[in-house]
N, C-alpha and C positions, 0 to 999 in steps of 0.2 A: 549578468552574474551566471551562476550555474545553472540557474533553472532554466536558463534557454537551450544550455545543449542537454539538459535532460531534459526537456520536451522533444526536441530532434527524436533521441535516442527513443521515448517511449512510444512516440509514433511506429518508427521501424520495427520494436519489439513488437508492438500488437501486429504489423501487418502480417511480421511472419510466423507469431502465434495463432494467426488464424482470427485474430478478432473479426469481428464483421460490421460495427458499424461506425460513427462518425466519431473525432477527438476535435474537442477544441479545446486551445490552448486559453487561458481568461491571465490577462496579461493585468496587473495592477502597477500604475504610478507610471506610467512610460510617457510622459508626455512632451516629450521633442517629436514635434511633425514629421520628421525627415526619419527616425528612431521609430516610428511606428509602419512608414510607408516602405523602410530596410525590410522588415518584421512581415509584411504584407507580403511585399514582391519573394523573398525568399519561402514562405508558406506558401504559395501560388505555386513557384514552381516547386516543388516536394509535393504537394497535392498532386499536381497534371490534370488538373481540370474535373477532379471527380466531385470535389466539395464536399469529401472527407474528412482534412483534414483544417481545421478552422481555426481561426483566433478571432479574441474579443478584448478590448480596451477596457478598462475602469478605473476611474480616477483612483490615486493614493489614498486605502482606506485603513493603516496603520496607525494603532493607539498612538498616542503624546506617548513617550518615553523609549521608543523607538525598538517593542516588540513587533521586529518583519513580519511573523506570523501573524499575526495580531488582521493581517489582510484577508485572509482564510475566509472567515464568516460573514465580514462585509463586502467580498467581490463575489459570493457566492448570490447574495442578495439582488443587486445589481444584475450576476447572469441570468439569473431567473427570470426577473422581470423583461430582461432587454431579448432573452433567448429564446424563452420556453412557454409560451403562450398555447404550443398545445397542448392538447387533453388525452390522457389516459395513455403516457406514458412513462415507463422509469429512467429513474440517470441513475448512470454512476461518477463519483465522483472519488480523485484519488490526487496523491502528491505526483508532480515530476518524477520522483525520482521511485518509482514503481515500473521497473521491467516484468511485462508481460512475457510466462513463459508457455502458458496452457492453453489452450483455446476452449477457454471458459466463456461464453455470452453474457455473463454475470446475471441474469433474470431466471430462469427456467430451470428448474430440476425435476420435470415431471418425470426422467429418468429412471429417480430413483429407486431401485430397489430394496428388499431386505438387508441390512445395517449388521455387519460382524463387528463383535466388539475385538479392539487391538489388546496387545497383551496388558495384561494391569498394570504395567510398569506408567505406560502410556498417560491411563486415564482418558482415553479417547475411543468412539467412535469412528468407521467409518463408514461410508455408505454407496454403494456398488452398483455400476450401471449393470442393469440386466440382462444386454444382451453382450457385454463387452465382458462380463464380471471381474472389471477393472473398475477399484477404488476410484471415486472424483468429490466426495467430498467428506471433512474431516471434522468431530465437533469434539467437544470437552463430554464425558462422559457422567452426566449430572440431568437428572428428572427435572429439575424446577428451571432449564431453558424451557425458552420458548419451542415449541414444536413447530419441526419441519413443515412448510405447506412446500405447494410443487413451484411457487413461483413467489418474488417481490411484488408487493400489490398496494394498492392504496389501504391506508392504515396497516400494513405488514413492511416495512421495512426490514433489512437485512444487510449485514455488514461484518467487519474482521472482528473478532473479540479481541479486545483489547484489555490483556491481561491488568494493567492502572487504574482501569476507567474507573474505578469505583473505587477510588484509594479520599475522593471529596468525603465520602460517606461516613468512612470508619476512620480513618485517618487524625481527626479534629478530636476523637473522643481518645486517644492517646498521644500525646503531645511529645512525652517522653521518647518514645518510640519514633513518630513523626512530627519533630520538631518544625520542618518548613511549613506545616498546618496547622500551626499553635495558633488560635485567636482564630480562624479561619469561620467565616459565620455564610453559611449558607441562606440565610434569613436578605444580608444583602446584595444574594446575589441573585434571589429567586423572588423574593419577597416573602415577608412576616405569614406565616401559616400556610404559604404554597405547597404544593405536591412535591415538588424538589426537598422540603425540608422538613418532609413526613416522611422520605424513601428509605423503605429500613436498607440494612446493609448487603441483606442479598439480595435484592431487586439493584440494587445499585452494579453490583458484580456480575447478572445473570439476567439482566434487564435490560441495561441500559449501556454496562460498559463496550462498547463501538467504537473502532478506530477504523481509517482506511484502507481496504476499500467500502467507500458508502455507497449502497445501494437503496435509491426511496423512490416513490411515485412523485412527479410533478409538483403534487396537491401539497404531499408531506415535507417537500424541498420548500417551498411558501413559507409554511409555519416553521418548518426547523432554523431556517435561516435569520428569519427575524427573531427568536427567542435564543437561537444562539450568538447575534453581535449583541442585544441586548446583556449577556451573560460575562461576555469577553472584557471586559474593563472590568468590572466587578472583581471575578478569578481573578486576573491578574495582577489586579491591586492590591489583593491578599499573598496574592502567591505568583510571585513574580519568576517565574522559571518556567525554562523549557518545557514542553509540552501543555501550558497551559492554555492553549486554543482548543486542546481534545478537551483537555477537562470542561471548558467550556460548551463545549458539543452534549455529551453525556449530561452535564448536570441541565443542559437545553430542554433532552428531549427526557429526561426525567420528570419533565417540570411540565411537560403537553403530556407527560404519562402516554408514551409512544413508545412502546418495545420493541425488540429488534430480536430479528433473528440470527443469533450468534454462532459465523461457525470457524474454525481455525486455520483451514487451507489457502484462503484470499491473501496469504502472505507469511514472508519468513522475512525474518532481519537479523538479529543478534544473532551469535552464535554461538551464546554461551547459554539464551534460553534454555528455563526448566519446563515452563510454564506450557501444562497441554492447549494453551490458547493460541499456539501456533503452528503451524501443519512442518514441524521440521520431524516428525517421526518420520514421515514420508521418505525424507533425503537420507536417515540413520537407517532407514529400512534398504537403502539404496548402496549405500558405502561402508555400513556397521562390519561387515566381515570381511571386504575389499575394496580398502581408500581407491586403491588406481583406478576403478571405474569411473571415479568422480572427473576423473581428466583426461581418460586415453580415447585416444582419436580425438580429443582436442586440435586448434592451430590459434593463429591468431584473430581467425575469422570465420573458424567453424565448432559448432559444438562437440562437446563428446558424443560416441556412438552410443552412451545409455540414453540420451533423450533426446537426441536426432528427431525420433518420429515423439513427437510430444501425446498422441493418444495412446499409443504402445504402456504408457505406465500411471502410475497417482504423482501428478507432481503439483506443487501448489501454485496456485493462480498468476501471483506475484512475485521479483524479489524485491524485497523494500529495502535499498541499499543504505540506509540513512549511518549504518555506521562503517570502521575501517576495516578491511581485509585484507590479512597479511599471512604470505605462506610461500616458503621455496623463494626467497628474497622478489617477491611479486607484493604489492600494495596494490588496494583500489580503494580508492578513498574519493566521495564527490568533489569536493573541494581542492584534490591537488589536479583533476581534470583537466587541463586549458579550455578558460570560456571560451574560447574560438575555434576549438577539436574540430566543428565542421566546418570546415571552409575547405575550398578546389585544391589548393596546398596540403592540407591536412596530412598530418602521421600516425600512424598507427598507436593506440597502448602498446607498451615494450609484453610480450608474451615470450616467454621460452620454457617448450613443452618438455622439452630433453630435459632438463633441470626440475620443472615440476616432476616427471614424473619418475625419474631419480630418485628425489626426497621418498615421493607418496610408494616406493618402491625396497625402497632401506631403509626408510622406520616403518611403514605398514605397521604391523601390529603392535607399535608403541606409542604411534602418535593419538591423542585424544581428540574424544569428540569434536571438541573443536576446531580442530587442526582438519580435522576432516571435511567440518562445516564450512570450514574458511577455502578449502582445497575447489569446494564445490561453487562458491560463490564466484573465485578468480578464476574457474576457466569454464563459469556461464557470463560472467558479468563481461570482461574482457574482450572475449570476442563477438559479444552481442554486438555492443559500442564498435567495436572495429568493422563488424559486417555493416551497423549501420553509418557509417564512414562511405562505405563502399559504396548503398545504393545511393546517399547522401550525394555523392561527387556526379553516379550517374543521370539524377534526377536534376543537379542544380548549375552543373558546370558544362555539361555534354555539348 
């Protein structure tokens, strides 16, 4: 399915984000011999022998009723056990479809220095390397998060705020309002008098709501993991919709009463968000008074000349393409990708710059936010996937 070529894809982003250390791929339900040993031989070569880049098998761990997500929490389990035996250190752990654009290490911010508050529109934070006094990370501008330490650590976890996450909480007490949560009893999904179903509603929002990227210690990946597949059938049986593997994450580690440190830059996706739980001020801050920078000196294999040098500016960690992008008759949608985009054969996504930047050039100061946002997603996303094409063929075909 898609998730194979956006692993491909996410691999090649981090390399040339500057990531620094290993991806493995945790492959659920593959179980044709021949379909694993394809899977093997082609990650071998993309690797080249550093042992970088890895995959891991787990059986099909997919609820009855045929939520795919529903895999998430149970092959997480599995990798732990089968992977991560040593001690005293953190993972990150994130979907496919999260292109790396920053070279962020995701652990360490001993960086940090003194925090300029963004303008009030915002509602954010953000917080300035010292010696760069360049922005690198982005929070929600509220006293009762958890406070910064300089790094992820055992018992401190740290992850994307995830504007939802705490929608379990308050959600059931207005039914009217949120109707998909009527009847919804945290009692069986946590158990009669647990921590989960003592969590008032702003610890739920400012505690615990986490989406990907997750960052935890080893120790904390143990216990999340098993209180989180525990959690997954429960959620889901109540509330059978999209996104309920997160909910099930959140109301996880509500229920170990494990806080997180919440901050907004590890990712962008919609582009219609309001919500300062996502580092898009960054990119508004980028295109707000001239869309064309979002795509000039774009191609179909290289980026624009604003974020060429990715330390040069605040860009956020991630882009979590999970939804569609349309703009200058250009889509990017995961789903309409061909699962087979890498192969020796392979084509390019259709890019044409002259036309993007046309459009971003005769409406400039009429096209909205979003159009903006979308302007920026199609000509980083695009030719990420097409450059990783490029190393793709010279790593696997040569």
């Amino acid at each position: 399915g898609y998730q194979h070529w956006q692993s491909v894809a996410l691999w090649y982003a981090a390399q040339s984000a500057g990531h620094p250390g290993a991806v493995t791929r945790v492959v659920s339900g593959c179980s044709k011999e021949d379909d694993r040993r394809w899977i093997i031989d082609e990650w071998s070569k993309i690797d080249g022998g550093t042992n970088q880049f890895r995959v891991h098998f787990t059986p099909d761990m997919q609820l009855q009723g045929s939520y795919k997500y529903s895999n998430k929490p149970g092959r997480r389990i599995e990798t732990l056990v089968a992977k991560c035996k040593d001690q005293g250190n953190v993972r990150c752990i994130i979907g496919p479809g999260h292109a790396a654009t920053a070279s962020d290490n995701y652990s360490t911010w001993s960086w940090v220095g003194p925090n300029s508050k963004k303008e009030e529109a915002t509602k954010q934070l953000e917080y300035v390397d010292k010696q760069s006094g360049i922005a690198r990370l982005l929070r929600v501008d509220d006293a009762d998060l958890l406070p910064l330490t300089d790094r992820a650590a055992l018992g401190r976890p740290a992850g994307q705020h995830f504007g939802l996450g705490g929608t379990w909480a308050y959600a059931p007490k207005n039914p009217t309002r949120y109707p998909k949560w009527r009847n919804f009893s945290k009692a069986l999904v946590c158990g009669e008098g647990s921590p989960c179903t003592r969590t008032s509603d702003a610890d739920a929002k400012k505690k615990f709501a986490v989406g990907p990227v997750y960052l935890a210690h080893i120790e904390d990946w143990k216990n999340i993991a098993d209180s989180w597949w525990r959690s997954m059938g429960p959620v889901h049986s109540q509330h059978p919709y999209l996104l309920a593997e997160m909910m099930a994450l959140t109301m996880a580690v509500a229920n170990l009463t494990l806080p997180w440190t919440l901050v907004s830059n590890f990712m962008i996706t919609g582009v219609d968000v309001d919500s300062a739980t996502e580092g898009w001020s960054w990119i508004d801050d980028l295109v707000g008074h001239n869309a064309s920078v979002a795509c000039a000196g774009a191609s179909s294999t290289t980026l624009p000349f604003i974020t060429r040098d990715r330390v040069a500016l605040a860009l956020p960690t991630t882009l979590h393409y999970c939804q569609r992008y349309k703009f200058a008759n250009h889509l990017f949608a995961k789903r309409k990708v061909p699962h087979d985009f890498f192969r020796c054969d392979g084509e390019y996504l259709p890019f044409d710059q002259v036309s993007i930047m046309n459009e971003l050039l005769e409406s400039g100061a009429k096209l909205k936010r979003s159009e903006k946002r979308s302007a920026f997603m199609i000509c980083h996303l695009i030719p990420m996937v097409n450059a990783a094409l490029d190393s793709y063929t010279q790593d696997v075909c040569s």
